[in-house]
C-alpha positions as CSV (number, residue, x, y, z in Angstrom):
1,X,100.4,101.4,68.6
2,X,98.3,103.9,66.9
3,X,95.0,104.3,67.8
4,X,93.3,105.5,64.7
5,X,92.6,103.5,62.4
6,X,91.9,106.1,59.4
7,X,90.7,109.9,59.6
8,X,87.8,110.7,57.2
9,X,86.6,114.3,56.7
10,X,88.9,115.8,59.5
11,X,87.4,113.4,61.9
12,X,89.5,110.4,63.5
13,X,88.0,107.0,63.4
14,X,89.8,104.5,66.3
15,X,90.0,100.8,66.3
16,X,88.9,101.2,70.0
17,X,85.3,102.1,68.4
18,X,85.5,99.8,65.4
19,X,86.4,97.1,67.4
20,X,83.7,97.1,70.3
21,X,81.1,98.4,67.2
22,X,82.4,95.2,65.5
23,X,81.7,92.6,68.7
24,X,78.1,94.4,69.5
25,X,77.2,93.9,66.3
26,X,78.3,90.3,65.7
27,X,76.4,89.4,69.2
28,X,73.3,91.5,68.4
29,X,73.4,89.2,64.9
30,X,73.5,85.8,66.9
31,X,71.2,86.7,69.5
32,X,68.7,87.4,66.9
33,X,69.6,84.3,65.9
34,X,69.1,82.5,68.5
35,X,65.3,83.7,69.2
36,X,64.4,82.4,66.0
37,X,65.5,79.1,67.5
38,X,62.8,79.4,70.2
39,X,60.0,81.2,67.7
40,X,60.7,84.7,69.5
41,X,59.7,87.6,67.4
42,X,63.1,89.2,65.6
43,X,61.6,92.6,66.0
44,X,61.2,91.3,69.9
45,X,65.3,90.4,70.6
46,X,66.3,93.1,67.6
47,X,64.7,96.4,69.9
48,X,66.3,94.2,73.4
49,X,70.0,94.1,72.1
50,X,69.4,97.4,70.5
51,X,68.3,99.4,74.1
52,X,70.7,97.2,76.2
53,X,73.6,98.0,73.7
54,X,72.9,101.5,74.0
55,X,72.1,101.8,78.0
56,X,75.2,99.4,78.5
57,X,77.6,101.5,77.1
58,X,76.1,104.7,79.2
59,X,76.4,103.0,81.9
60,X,79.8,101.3,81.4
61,X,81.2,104.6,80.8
62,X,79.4,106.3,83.8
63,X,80.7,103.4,85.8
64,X,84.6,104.0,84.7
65,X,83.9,108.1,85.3
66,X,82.8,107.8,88.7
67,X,86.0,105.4,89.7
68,X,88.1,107.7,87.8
69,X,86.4,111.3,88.5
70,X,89.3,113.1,89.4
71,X,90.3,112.4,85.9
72,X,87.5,114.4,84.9
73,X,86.5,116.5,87.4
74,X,88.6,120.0,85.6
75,X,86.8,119.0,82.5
76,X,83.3,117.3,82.6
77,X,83.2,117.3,78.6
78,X,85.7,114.3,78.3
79,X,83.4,112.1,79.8
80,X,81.6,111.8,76.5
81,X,84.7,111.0,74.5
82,X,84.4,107.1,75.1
83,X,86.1,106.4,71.6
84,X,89.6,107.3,73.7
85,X,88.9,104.4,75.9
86,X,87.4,103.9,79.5
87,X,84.5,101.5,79.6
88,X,84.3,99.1,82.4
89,X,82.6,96.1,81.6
90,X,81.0,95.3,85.2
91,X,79.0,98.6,84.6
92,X,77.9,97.5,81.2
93,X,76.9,94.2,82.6
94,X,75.2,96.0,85.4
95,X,73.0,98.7,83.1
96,X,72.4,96.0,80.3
97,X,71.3,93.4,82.8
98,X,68.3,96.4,84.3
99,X,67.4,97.6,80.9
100,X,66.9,93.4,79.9
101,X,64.6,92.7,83.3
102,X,62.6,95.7,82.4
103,X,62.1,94.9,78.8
104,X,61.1,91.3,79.7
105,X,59.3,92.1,82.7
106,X,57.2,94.5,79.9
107,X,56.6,91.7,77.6
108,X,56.1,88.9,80.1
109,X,58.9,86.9,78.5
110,X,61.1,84.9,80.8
111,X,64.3,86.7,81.6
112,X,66.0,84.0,82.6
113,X,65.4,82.9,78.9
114,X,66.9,86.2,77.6
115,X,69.9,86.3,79.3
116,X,70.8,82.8,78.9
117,X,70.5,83.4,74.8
118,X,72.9,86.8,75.4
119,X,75.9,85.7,77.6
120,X,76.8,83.7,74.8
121,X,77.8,85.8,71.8
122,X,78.2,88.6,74.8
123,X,81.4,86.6,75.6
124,X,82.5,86.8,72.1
125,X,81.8,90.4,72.1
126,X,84.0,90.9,75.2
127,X,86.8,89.0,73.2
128,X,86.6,91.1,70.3
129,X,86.5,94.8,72.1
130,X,89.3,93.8,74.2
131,X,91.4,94.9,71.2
132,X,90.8,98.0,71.0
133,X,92.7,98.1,74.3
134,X,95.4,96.5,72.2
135,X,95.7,100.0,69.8
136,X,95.3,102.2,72.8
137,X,98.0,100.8,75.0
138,X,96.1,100.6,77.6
139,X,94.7,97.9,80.0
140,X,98.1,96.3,80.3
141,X,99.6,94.4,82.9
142,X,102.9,95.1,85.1
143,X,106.3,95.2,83.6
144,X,107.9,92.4,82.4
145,X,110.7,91.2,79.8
146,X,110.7,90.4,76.6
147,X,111.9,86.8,77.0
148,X,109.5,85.7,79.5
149,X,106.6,87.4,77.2
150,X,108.0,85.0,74.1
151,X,108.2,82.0,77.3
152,X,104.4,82.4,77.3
153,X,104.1,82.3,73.4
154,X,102.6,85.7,72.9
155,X,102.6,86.6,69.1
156,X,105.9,88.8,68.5
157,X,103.1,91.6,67.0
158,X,101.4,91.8,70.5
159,X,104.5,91.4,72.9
160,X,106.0,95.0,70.6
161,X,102.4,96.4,70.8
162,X,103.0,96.3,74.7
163,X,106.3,97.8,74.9
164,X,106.0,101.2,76.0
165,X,108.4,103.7,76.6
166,X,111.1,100.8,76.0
167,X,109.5,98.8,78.9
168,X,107.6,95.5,78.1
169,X,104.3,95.0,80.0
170,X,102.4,91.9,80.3
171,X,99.4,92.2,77.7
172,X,96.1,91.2,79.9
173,X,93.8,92.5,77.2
174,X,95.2,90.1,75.5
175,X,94.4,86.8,78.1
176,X,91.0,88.4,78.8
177,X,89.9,88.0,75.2
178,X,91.7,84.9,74.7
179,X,90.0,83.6,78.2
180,X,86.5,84.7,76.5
181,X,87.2,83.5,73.3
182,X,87.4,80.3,75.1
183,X,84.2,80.7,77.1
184,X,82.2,81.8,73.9
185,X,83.1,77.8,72.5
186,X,82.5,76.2,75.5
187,X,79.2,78.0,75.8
188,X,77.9,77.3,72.6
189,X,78.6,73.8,73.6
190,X,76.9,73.5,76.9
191,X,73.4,75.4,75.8
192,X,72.9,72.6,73.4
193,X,72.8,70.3,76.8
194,X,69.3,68.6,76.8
195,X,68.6,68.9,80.2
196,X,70.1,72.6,81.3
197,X,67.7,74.7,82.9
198,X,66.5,78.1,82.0
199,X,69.2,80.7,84.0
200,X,71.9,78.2,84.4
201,X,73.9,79.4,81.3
202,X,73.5,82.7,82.9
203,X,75.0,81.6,86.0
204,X,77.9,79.6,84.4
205,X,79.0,83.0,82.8
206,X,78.8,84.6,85.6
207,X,81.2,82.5,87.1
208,X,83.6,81.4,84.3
209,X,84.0,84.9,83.7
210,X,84.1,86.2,87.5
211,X,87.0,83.6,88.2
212,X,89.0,84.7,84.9
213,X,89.0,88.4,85.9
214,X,89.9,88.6,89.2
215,X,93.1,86.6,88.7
216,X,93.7,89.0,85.5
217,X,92.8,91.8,87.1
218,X,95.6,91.7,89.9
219,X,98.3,91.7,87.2
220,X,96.7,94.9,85.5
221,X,98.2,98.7,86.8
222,X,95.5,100.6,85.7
223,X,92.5,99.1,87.9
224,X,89.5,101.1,89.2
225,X,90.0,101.3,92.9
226,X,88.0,101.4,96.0
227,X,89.1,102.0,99.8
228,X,92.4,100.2,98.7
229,X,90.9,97.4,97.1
230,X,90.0,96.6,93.1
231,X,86.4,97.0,92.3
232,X,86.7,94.5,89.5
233,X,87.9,91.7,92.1
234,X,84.9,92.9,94.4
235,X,82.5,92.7,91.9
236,X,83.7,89.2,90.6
237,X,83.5,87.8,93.8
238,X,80.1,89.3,94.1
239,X,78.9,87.8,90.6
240,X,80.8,84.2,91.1
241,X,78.8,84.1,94.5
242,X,75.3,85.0,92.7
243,X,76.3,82.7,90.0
244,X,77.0,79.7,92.3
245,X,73.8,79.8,94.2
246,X,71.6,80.5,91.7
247,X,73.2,78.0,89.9
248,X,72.5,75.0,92.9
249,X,68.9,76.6,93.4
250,X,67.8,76.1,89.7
251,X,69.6,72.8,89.5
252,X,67.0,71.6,92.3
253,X,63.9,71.5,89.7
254,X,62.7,68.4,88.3
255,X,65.0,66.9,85.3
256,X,62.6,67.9,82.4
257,X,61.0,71.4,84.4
258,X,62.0,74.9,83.1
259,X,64.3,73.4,80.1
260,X,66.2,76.3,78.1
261,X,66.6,73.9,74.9
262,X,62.0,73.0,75.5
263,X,60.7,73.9,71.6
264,X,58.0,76.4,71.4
265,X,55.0,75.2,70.3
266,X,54.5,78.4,68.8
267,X,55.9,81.8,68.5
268,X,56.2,83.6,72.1
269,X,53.3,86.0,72.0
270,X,53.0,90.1,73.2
């Protein structure tokens, strides 16, 4: 696949950077959204998803670099040339998560609240970036054929997009997205739940998308590694646990206590 999309000016602009500009943007849009559901303040959630887009992708890229440093050890320069690819997600998750419980923690707004009203269209935004993974044939899976890709009913466009070098590979950017596209619906379904507790959406993402990811990531060949084992599995096993617990501890309040769907009697105030 090629990876630019179109070159304006001498310089080359990539579907990898379209792409994930394109998901931040649509999730920024419908967390906004979102706080005007509760009454929160749109120059409140717009200055959150604007600081936790940008320290997210720092540290999603730092987290990728120090995995993969002997990559970039001979020349420290690359490590700013993200559009080419290498952003891990986890440390995304990781740096947007801090620069969320700071900013709350700052305004005295409930972070619980927050995040619950961001892993939503964040799961869409994962489904969309994955893509650009698609145009820079990378994040692939092991080698396979061509007949057992078309026994799983991949599109014909992806299964060529994922032949390189005349050898198929199985295309896991491809489940990943599809697996959040399907977490992004049944999201938008549960939040509307009358009696789901502030942090509990947050915990059901963290496990929906923990479980999804470590089976996807032991079919992928390119994963970050550490002492033999694949940091992505570590972490998701990490995150499902968190999730889980959390989870059964919030789910012990009283049936109408801490409600993430309670209306505001008013707008959230600063």
């Amino acid at each position: 696949m090629n990876p630019v999309l179109f070159t304006l000016f001498g310089i080359e602009i990539r579907w990898y950077s379209v792409l994930l500009l394109t998901g931040m943007i649509i999730a920024m849009f419908m967390f906004i959204k979102e706080g005007k559901r509760f009454n929160i303040p749109k120059d409140f959630t717009f200055n959150l998803a604007f600081w936790v887009i940008i320290i997210g992708i720092i540290s999603a890229r730092l987290y990728y670099c120090v995995f993969n440093f002997s990559l970039y050890k001979d020349n420290l320069l690359d490590i700013f040339k993200i559009w080419e690819g290498g952003l891990a997600i986890h440390g995304g998750l990781i740096g947007g998560f801090i620069t969320l419980f700071i900013y709350t923690k700052k305004y005295s707004v409930n972070t619980y609240k927050i995040t619950d009203m961001a892993v939503v269209p964040l799961l869409l935004a994962q489904s969309i970036g994955r893509w650009g993974n698609f145009f820079n044939s990378e994040a692939h899976g092991v080698a396979t054929t061509y007949y057992h890709l078309k026994e799983l009913h991949i599109p014909e466009k992806i299964i060529e997009g994922m032949k390189i070098g005349n050898v198929y590979y199985h295309p896991t950017f491809f489940y990943e997205s599809l697996y959040c596209l399907v977490g992004f619906i049944i999201l938008l379904f549960v939040r509307r739940y009358r009696y789901l507790k502030r942090g509990q959406l947050t915990c059901i993402y963290l496990m929906y998308y923990s479980v999804g990811r470590f089976f996807i990531e032991s079919l992928r060949t390119d994963s970050l590694m550490f002492g033999g084992f694949r940091v992505a599995q570590i972490i998701s096993v990490v995150l499902f646990v968190i999730g889980l617990i959390a989870f059964m501890i919030l789910g012990r309040k009283g049936r109408f206590e801490d409600l993430y769907n309670e209306e505001q009697s008013g707008p959230i105030r600063f």
